[in-house]
mmCIF file of the N, C-alpha and C atoms, coordinates in Angstrom:
data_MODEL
# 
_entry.id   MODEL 
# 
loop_
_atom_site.group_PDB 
_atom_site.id 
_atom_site.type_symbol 
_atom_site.label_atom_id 
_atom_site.label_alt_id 
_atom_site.label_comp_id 
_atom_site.label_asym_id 
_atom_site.label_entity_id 
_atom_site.label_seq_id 
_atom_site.pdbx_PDB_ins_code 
_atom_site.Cartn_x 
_atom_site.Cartn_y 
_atom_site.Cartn_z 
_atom_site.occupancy 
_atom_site.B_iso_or_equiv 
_atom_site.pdbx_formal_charge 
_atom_site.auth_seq_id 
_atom_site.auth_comp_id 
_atom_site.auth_asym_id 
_atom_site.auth_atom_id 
_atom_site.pdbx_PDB_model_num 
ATOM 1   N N  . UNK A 1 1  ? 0.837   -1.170 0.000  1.00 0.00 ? 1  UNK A N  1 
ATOM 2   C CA . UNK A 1 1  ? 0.000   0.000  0.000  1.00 0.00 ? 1  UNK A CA 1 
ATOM 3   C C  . UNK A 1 1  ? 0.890   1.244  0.000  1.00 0.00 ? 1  UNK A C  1 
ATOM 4   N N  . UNK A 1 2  ? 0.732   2.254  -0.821 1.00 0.00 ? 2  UNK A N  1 
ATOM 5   C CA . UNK A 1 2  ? 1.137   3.346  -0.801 1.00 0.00 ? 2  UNK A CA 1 
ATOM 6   C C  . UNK A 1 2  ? 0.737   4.215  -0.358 1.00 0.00 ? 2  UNK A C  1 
ATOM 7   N N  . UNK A 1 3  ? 1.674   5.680  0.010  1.00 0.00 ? 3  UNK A N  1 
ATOM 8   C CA . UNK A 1 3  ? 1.422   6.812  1.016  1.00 0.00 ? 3  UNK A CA 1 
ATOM 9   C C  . UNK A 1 3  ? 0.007   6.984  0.541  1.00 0.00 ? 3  UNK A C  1 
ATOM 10  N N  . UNK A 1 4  ? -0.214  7.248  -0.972 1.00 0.00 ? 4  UNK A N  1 
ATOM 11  C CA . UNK A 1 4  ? -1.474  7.768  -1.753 1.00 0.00 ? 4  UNK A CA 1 
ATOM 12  C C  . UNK A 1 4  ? -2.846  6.850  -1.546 1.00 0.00 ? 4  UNK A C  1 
ATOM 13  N N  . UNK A 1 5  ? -2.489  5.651  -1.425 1.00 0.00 ? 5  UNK A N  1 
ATOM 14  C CA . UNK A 1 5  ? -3.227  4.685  -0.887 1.00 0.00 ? 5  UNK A CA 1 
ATOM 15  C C  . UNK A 1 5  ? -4.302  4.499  0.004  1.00 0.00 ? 5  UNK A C  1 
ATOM 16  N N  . UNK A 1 6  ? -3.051  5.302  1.484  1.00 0.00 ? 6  UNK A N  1 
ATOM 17  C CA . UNK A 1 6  ? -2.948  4.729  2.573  1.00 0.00 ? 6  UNK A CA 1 
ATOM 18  C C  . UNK A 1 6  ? -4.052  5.875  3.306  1.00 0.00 ? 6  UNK A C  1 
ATOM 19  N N  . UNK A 1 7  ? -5.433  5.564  3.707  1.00 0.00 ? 7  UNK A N  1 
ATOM 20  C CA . UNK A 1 7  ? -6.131  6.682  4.303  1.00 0.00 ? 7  UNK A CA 1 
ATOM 21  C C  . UNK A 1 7  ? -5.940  7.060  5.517  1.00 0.00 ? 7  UNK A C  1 
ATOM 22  N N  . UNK A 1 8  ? -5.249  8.079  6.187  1.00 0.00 ? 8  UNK A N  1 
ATOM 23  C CA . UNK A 1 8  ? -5.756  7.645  7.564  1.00 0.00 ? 8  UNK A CA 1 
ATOM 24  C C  . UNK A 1 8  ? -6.615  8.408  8.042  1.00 0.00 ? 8  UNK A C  1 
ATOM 25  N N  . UNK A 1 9  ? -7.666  7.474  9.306  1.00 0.00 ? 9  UNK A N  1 
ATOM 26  C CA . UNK A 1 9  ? -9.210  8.501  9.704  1.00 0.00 ? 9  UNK A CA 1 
ATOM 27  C C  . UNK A 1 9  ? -8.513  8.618  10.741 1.00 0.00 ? 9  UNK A C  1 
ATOM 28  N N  . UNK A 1 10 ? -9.966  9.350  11.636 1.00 0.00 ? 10 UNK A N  1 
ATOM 29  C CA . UNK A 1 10 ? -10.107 9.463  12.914 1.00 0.00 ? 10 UNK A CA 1 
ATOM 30  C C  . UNK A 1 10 ? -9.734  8.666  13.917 1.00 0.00 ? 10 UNK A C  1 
ATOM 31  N N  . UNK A 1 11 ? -10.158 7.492  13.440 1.00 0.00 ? 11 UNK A N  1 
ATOM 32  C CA . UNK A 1 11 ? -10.053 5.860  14.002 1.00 0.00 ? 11 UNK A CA 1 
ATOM 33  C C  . UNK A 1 11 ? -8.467  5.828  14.406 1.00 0.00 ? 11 UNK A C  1 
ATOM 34  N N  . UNK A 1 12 ? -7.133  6.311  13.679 1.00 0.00 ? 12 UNK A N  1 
ATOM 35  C CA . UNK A 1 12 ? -6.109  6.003  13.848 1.00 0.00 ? 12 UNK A CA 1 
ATOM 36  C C  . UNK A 1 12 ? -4.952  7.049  14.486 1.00 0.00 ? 12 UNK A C  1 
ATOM 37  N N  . UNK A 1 13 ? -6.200  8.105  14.266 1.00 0.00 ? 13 UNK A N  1 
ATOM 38  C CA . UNK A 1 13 ? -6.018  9.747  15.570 1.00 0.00 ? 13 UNK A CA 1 
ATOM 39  C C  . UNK A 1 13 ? -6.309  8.927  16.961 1.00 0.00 ? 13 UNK A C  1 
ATOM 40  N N  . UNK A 1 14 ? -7.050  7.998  17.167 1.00 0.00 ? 14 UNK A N  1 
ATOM 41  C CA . UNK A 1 14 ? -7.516  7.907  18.559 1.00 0.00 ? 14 UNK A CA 1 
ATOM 42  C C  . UNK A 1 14 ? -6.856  6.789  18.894 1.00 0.00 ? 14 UNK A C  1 
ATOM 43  N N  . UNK A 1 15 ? -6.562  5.848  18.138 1.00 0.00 ? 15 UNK A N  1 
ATOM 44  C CA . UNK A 1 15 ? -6.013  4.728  18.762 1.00 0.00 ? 15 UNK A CA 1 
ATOM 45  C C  . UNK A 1 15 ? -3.596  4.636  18.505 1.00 0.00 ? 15 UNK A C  1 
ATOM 46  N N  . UNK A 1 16 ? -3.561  6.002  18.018 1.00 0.00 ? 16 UNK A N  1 
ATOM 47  C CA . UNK A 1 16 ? -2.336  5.901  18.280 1.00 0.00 ? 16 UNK A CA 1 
ATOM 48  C C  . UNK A 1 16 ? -1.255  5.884  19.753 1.00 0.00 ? 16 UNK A C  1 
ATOM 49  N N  . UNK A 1 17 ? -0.218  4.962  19.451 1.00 0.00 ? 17 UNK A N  1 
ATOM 50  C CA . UNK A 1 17 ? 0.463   4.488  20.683 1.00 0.00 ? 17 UNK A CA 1 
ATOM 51  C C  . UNK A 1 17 ? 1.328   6.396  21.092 1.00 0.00 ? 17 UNK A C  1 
ATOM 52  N N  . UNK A 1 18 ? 1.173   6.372  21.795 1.00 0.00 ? 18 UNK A N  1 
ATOM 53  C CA . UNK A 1 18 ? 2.036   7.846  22.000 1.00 0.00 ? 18 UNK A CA 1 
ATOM 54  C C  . UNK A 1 18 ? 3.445   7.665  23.127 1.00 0.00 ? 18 UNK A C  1 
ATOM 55  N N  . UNK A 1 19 ? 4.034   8.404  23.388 1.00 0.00 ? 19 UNK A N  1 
ATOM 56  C CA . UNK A 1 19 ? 5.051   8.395  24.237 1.00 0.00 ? 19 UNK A CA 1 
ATOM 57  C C  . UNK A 1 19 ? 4.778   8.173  26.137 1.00 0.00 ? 19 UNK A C  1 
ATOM 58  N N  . UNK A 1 20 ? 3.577   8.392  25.968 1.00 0.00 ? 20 UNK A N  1 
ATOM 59  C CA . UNK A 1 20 ? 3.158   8.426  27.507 1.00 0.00 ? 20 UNK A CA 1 
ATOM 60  C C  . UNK A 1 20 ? 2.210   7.006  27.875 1.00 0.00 ? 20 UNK A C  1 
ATOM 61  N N  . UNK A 1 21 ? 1.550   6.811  28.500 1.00 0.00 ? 21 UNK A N  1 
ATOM 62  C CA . UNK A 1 21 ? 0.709   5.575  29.042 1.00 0.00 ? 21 UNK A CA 1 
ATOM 63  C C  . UNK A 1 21 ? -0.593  6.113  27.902 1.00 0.00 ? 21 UNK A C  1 
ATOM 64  N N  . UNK A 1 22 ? -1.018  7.431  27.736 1.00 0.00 ? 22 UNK A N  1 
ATOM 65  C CA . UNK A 1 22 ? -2.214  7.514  27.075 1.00 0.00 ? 22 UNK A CA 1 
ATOM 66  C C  . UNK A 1 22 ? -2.039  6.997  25.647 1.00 0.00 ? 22 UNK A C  1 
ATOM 67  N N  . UNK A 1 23 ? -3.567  6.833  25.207 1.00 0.00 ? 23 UNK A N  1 
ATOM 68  C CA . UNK A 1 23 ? -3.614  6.253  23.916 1.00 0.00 ? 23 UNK A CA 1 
ATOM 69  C C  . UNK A 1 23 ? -4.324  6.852  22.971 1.00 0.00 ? 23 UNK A C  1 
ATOM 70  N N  . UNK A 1 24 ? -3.771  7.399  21.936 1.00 0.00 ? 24 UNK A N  1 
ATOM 71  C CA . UNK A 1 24 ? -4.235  8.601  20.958 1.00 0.00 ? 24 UNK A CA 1 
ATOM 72  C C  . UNK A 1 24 ? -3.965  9.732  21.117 1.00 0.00 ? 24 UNK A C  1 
ATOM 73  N N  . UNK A 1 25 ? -3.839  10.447 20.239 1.00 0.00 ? 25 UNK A N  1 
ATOM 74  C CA . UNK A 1 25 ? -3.650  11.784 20.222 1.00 0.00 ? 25 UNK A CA 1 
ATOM 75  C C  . UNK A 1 25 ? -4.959  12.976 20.463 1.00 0.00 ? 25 UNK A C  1 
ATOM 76  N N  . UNK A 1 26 ? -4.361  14.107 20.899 1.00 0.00 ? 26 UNK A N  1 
ATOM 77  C CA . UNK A 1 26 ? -5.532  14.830 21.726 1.00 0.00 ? 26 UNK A CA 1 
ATOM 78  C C  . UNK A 1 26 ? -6.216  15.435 20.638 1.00 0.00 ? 26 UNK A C  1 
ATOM 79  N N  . UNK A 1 27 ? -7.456  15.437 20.701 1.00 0.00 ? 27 UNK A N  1 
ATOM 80  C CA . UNK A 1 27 ? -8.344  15.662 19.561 1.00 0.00 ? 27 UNK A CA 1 
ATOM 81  C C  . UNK A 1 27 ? -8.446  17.394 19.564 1.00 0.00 ? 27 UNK A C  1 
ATOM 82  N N  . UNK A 1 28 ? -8.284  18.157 20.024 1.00 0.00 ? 28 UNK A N  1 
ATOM 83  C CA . UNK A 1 28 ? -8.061  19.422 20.288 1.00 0.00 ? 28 UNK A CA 1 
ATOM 84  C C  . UNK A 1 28 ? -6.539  20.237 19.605 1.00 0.00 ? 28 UNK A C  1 
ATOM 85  N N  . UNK A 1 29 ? -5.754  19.206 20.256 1.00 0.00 ? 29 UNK A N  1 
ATOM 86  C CA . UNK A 1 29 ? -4.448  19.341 19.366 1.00 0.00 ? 29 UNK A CA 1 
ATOM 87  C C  . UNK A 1 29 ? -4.016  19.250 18.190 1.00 0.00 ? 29 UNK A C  1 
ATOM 88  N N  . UNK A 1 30 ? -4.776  17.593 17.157 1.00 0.00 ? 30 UNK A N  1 
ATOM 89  C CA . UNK A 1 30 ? -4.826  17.221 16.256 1.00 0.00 ? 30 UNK A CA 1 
ATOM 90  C C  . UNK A 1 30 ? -5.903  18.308 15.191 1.00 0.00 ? 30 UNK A C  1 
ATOM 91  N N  . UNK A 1 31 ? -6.736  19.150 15.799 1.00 0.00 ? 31 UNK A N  1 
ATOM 92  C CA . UNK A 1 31 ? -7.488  19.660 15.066 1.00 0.00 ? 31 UNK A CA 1 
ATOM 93  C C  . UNK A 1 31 ? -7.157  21.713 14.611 1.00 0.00 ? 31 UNK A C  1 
ATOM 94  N N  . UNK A 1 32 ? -6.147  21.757 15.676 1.00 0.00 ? 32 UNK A N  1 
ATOM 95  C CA . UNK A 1 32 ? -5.552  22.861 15.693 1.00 0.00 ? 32 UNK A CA 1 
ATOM 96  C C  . UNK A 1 32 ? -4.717  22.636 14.807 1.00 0.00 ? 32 UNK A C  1 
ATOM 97  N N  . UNK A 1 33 ? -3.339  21.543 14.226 1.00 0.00 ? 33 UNK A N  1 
ATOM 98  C CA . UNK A 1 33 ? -2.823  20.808 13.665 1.00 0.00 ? 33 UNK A CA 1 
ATOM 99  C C  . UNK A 1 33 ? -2.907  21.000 12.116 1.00 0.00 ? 33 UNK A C  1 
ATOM 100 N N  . UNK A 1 34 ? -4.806  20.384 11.792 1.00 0.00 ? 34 UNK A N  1 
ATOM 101 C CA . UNK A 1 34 ? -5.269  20.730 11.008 1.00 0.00 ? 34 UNK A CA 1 
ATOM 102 C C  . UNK A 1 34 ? -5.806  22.090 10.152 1.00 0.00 ? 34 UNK A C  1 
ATOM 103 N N  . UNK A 1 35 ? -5.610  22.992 11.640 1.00 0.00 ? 35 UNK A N  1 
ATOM 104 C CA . UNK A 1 35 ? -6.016  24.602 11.058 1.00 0.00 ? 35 UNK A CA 1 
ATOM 105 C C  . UNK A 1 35 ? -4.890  24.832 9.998  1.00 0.00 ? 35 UNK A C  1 
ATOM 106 N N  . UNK A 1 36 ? -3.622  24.667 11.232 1.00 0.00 ? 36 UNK A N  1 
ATOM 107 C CA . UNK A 1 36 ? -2.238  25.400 10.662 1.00 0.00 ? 36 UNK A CA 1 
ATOM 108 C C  . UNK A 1 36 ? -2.008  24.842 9.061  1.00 0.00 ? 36 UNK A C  1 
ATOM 109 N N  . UNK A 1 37 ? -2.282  23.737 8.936  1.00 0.00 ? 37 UNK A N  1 
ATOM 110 C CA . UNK A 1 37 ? -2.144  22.868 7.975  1.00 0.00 ? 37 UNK A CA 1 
ATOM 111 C C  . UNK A 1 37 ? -2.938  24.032 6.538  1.00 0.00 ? 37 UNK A C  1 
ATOM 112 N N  . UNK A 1 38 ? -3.869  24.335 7.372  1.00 0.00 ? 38 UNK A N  1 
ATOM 113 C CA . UNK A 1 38 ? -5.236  24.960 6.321  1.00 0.00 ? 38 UNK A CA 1 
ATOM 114 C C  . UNK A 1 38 ? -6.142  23.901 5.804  1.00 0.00 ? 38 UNK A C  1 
ATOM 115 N N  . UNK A 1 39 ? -6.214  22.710 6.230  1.00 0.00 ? 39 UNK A N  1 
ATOM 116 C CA . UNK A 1 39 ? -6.838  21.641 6.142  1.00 0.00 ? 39 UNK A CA 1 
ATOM 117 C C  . UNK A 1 39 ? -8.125  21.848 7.002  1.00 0.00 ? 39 UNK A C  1 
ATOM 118 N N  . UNK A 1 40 ? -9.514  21.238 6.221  1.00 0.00 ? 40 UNK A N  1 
ATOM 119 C CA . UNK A 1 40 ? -10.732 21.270 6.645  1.00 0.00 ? 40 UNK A CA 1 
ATOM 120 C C  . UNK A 1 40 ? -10.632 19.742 7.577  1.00 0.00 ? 40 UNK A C  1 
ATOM 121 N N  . UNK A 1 41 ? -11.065 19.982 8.842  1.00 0.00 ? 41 UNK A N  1 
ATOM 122 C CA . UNK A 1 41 ? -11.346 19.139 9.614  1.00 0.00 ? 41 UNK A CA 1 
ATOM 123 C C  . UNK A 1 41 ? -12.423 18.365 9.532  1.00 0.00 ? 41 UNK A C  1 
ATOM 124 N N  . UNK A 1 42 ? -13.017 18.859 9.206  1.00 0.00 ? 42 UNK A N  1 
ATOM 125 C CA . UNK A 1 42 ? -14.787 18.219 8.994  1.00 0.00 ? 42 UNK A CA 1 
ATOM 126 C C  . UNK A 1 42 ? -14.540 17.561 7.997  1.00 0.00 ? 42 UNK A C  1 
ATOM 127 N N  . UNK A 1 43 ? -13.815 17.821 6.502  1.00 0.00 ? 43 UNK A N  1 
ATOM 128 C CA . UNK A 1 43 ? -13.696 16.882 5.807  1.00 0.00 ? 43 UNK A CA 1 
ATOM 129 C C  . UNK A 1 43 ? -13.366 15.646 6.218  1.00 0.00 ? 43 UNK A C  1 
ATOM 130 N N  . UNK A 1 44 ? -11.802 15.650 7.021  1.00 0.00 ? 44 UNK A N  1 
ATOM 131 C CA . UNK A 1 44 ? -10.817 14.786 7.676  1.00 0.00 ? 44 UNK A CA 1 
ATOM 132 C C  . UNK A 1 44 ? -11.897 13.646 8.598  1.00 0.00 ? 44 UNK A C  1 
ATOM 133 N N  . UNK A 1 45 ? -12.707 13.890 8.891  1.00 0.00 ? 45 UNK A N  1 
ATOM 134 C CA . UNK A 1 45 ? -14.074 12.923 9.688  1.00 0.00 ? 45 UNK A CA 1 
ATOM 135 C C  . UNK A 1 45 ? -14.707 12.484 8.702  1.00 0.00 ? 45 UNK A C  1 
ATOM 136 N N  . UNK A 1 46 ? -14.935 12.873 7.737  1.00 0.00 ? 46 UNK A N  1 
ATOM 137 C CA . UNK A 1 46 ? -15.913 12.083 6.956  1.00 0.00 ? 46 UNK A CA 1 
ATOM 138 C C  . UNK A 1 46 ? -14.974 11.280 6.070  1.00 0.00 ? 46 UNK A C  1 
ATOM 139 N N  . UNK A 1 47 ? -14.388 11.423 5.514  1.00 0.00 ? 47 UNK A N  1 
ATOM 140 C CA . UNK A 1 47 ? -12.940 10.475 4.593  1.00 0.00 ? 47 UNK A CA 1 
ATOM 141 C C  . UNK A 1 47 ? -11.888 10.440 4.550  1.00 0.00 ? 47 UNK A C  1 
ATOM 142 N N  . UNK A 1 48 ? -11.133 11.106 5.839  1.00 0.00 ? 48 UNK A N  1 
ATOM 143 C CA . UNK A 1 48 ? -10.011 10.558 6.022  1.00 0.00 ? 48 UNK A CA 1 
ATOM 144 C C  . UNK A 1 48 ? -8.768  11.731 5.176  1.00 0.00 ? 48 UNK A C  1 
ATOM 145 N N  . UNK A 1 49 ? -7.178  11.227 5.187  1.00 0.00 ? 49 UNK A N  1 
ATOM 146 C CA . UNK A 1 49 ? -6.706  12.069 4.417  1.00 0.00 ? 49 UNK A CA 1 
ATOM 147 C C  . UNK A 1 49 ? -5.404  11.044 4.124  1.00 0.00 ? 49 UNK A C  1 
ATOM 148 N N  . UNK A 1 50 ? -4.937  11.329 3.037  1.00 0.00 ? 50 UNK A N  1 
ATOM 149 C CA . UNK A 1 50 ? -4.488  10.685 2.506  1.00 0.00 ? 50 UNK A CA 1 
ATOM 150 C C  . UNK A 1 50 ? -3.016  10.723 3.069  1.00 0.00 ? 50 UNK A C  1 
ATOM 151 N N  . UNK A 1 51 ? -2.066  9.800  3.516  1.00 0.00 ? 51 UNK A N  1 
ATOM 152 C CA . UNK A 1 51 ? -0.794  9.829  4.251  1.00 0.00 ? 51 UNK A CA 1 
ATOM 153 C C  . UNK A 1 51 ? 0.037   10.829 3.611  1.00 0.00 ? 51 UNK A C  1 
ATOM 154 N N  . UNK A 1 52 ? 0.319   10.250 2.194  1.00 0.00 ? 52 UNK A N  1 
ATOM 155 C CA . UNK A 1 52 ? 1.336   11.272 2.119  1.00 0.00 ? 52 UNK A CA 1 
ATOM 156 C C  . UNK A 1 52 ? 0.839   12.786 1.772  1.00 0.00 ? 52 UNK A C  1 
ATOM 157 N N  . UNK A 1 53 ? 0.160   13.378 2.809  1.00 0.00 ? 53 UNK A N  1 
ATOM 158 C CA . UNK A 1 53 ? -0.432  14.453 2.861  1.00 0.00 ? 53 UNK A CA 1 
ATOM 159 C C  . UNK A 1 53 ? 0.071   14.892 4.443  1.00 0.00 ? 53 UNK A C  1 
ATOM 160 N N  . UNK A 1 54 ? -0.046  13.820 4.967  1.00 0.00 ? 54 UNK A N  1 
ATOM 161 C CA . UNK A 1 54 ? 0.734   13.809 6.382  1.00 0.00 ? 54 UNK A CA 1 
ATOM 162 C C  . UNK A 1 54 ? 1.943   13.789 6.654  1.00 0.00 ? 54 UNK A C  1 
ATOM 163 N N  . UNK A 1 55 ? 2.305   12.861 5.545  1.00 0.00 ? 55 UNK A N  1 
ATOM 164 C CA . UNK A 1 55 ? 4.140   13.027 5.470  1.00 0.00 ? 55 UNK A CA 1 
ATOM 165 C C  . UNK A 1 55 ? 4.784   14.371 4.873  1.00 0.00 ? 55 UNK A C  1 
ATOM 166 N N  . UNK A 1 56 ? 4.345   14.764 3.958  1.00 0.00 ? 56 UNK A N  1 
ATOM 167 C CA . UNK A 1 56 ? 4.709   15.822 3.412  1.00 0.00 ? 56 UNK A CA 1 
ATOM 168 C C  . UNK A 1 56 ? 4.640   17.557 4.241  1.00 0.00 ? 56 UNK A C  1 
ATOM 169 N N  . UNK A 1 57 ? 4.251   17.123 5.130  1.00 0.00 ? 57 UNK A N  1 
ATOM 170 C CA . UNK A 1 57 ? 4.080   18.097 6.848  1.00 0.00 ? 57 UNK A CA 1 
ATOM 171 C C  . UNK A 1 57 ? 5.639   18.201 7.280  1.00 0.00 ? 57 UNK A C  1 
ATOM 172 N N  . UNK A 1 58 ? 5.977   17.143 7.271  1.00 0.00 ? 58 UNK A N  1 
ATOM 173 C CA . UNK A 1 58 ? 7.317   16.862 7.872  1.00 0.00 ? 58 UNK A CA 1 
ATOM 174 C C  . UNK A 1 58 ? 7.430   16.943 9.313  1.00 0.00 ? 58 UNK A C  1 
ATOM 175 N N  . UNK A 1 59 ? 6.434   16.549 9.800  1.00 0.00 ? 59 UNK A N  1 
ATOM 176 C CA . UNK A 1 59 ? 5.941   17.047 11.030 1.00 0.00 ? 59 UNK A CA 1 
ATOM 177 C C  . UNK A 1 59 ? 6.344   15.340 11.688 1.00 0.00 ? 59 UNK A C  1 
ATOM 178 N N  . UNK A 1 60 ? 7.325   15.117 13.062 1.00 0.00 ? 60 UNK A N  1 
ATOM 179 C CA . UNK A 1 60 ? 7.294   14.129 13.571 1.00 0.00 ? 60 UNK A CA 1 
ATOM 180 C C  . UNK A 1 60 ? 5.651   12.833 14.276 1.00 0.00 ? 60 UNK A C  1 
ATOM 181 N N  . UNK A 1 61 ? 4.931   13.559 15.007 1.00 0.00 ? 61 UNK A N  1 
ATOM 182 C CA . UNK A 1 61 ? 3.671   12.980 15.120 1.00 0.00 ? 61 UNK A CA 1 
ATOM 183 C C  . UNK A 1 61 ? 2.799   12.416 13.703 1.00 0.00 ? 61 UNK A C  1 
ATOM 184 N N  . UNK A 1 62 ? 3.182   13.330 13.167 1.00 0.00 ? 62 UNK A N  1 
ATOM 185 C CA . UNK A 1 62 ? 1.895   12.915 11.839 1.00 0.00 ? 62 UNK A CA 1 
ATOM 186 C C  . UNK A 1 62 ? 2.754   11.742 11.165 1.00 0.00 ? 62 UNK A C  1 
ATOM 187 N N  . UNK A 1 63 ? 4.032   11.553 10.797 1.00 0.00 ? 63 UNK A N  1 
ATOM 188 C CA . UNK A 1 63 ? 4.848   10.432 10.321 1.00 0.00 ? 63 UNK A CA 1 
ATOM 189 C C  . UNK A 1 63 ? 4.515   9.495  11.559 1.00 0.00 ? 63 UNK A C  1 
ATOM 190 N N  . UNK A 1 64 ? 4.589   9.510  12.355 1.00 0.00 ? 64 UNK A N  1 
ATOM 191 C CA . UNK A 1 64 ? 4.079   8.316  13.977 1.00 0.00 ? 64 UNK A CA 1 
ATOM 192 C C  . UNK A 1 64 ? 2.781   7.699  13.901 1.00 0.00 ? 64 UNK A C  1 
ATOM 193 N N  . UNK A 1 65 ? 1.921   8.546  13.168 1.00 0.00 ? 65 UNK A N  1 
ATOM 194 C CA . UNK A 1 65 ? -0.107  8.576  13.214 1.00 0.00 ? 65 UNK A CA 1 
ATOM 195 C C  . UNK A 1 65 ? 0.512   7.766  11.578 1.00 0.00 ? 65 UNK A C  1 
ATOM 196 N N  . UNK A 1 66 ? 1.011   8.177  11.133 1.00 0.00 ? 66 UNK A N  1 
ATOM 197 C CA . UNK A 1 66 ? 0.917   7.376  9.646  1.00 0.00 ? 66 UNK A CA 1 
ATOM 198 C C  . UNK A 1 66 ? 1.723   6.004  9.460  1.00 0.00 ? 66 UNK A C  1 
ATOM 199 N N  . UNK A 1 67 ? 2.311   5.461  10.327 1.00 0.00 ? 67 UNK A N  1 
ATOM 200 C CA . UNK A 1 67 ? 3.018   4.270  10.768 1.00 0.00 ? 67 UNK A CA 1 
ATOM 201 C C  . UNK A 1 67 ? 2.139   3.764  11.499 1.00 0.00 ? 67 UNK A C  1 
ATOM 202 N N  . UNK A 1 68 ? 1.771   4.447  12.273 1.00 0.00 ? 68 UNK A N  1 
ATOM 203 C CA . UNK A 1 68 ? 0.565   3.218  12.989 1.00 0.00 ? 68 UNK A CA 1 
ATOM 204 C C  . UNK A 1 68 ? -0.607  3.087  11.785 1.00 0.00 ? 68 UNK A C  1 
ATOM 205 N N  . UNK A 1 69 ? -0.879  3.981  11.476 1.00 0.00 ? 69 UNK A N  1 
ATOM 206 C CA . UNK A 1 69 ? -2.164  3.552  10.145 1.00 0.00 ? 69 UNK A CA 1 
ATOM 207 C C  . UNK A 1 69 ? -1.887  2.498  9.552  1.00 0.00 ? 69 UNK A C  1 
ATOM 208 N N  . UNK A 1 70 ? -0.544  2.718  8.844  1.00 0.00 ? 70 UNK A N  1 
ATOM 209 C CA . UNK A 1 70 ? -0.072  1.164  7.800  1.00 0.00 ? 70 UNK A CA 1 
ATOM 210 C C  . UNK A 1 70 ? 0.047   0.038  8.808  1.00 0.00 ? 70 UNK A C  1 
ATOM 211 N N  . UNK A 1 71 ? 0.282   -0.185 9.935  1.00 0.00 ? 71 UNK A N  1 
ATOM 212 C CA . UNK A 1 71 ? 0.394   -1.169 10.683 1.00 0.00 ? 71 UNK A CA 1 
ATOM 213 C C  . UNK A 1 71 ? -0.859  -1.668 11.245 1.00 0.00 ? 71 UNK A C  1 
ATOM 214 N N  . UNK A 1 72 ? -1.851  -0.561 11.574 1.00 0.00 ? 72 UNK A N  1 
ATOM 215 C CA . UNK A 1 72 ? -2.965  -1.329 11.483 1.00 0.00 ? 72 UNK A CA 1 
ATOM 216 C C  . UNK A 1 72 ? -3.762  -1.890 10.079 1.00 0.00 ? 72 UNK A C  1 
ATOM 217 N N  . UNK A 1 73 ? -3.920  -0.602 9.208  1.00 0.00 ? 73 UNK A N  1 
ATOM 218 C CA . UNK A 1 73 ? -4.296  -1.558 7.703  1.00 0.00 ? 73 UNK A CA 1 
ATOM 219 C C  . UNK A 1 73 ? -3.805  -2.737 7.146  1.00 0.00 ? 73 UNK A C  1 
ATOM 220 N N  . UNK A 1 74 ? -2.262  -3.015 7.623  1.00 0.00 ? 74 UNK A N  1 
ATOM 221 C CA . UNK A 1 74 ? -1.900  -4.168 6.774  1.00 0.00 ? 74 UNK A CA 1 
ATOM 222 C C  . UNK A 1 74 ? -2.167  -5.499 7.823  1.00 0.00 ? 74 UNK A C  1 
ATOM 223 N N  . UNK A 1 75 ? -2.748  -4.677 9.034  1.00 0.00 ? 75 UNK A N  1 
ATOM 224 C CA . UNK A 1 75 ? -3.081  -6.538 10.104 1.00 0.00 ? 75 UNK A CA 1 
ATOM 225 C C  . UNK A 1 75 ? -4.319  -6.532 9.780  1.00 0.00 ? 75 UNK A C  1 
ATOM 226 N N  . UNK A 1 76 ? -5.359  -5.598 8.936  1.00 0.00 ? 76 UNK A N  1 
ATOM 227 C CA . UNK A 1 76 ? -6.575  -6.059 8.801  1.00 0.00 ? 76 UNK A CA 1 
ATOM 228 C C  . UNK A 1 76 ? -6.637  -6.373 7.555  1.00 0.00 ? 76 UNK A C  1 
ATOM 229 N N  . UNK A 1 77 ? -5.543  -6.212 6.522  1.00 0.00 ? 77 UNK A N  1 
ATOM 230 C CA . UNK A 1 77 ? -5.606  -6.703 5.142  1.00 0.00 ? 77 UNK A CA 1 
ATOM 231 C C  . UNK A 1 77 ? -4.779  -7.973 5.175  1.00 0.00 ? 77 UNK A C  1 
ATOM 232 N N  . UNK A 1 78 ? -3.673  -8.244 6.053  1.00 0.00 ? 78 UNK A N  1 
ATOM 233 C CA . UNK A 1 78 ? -3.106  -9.639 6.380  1.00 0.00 ? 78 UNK A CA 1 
ATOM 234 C C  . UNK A 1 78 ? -2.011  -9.276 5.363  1.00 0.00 ? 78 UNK A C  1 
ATOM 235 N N  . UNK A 1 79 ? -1.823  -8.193 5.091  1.00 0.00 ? 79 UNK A N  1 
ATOM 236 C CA . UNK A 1 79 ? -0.369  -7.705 3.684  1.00 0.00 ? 79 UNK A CA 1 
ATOM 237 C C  . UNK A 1 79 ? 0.477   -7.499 4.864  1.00 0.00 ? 79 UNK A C  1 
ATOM 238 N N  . UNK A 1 80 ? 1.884   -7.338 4.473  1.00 0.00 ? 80 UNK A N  1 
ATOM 239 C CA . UNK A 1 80 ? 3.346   -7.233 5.326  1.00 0.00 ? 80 UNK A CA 1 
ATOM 240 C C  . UNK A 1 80 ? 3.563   -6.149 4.141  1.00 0.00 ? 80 UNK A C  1 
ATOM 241 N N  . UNK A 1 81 ? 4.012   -5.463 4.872  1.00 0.00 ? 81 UNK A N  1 
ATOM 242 C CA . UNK A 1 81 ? 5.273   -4.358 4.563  1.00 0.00 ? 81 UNK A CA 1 
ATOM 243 C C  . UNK A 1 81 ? 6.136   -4.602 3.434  1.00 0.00 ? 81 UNK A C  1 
# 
């Protein structure tokens, strides 16, 4: 699966592993994130955004949120890396 491929939702905002005991990223943070970006949030809930849209941020978290995406898509597609 490729960056262009690779969607990531909401689903993978909330269930990312983070540096601390909590799990996901703060939805307040992630959506401020999205201002700076100039990215519509409301879109980002209804279909998602495409990784390398996240990578191209160059932003450390959003490359972290987009590694866990492919790691969960490819254990529910049963594909390896």
């Amino acid at each position: 699966m490729t960056d262009e491929e690779l969607i990531v939702t909401i689903q993978h905002v909330y269930t990312v592993p983070t540096w601390t005991t909590r799990i996901g990223y703060c939805g307040s943070q992630s959506r401020a994130f999205f201002r700076e970006q100039g990215w519509d949030w409301f879109q980002f809930l209804q279909d998602g955004i495409p990784a390398s849209k996240l990578l191209a941020t160059g932003n450390a978290l959003a490359a972290h949120l987009v590694a866990h995406a492919r790691a969960v898509e490819e254990a529910r597609d049963g594909s390896q890396a």
